[in-house]
C-alpha positions as CSV (number, residue, x, y, z in Angstrom):
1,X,0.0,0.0,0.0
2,X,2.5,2.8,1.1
3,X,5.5,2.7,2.0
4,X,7.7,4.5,4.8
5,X,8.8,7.5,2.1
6,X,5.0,8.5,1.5
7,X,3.6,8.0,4.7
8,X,6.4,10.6,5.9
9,X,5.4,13.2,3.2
10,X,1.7,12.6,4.3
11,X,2.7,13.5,7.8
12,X,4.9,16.6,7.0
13,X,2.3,17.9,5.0
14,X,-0.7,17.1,8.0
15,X,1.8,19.2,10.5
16,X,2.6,22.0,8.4
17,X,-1.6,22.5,7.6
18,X,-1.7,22.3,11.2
19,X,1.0,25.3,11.8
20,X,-0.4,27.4,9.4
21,X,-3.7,27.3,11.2
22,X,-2.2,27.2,15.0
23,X,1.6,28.8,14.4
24,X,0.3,32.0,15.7
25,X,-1.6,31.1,18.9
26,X,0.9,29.2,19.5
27,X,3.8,31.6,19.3
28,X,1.3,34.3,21.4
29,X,1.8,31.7,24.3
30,X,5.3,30.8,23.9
31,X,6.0,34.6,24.3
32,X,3.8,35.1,27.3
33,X,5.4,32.0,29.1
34,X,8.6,33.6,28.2
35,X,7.6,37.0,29.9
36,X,6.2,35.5,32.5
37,X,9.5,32.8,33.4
38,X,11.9,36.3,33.3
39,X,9.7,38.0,35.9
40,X,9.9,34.7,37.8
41,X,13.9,34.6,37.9
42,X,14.3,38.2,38.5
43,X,11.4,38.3,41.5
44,X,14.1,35.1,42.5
45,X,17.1,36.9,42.3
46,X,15.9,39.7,43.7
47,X,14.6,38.1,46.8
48,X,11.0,39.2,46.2
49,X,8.7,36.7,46.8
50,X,6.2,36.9,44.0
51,X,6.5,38.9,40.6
52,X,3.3,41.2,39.8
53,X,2.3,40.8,35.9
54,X,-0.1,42.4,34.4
55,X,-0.9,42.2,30.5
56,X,3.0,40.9,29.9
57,X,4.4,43.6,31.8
58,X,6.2,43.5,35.3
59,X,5.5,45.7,37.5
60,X,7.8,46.1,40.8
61,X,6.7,46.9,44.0
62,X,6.2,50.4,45.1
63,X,6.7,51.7,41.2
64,X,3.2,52.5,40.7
65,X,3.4,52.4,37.5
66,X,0.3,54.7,37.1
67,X,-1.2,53.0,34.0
68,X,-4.4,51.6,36.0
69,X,-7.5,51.1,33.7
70,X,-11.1,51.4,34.8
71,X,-13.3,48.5,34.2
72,X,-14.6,50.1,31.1
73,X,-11.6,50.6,29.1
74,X,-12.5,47.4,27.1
């Protein structure tokens, strides 16, 4: 029926329709993870106990930061 060759090519092409749909999303949470694991070793480094993040930013402790929204800024 088929042999190892096509059955490879038939998988390579399943995974890249895949990526095209799912690449993105994908990438959207690989760089939110990544955000979130530097906040995580410079809270550790630091000696803080717990990082603050907020929409992928980090926010330290006493900095304010002044960028609060209201709940209707949506």
């Amino acid at each position: 029926m088929f042999g190892l060759s096509e059955l490879a090519i038939i998988l390579i092409v399943v995974i890249a329709v895949i990526a095209v749909k799912k690449g993105p999303e994908l990438a959207r949470t690989a760089g939110r993870s990544a955000r979130i694991m530097k906040a995580e070793a410079r809270a550790a480094r630091e000696g803080r106990a717990e990082p603050q993040v907020i929409q992928g930013e980090v926010l330290r402790p006493g900095a304010g930061g002044g960028t609060e929204q209201g709940s209707g800024a949506r």
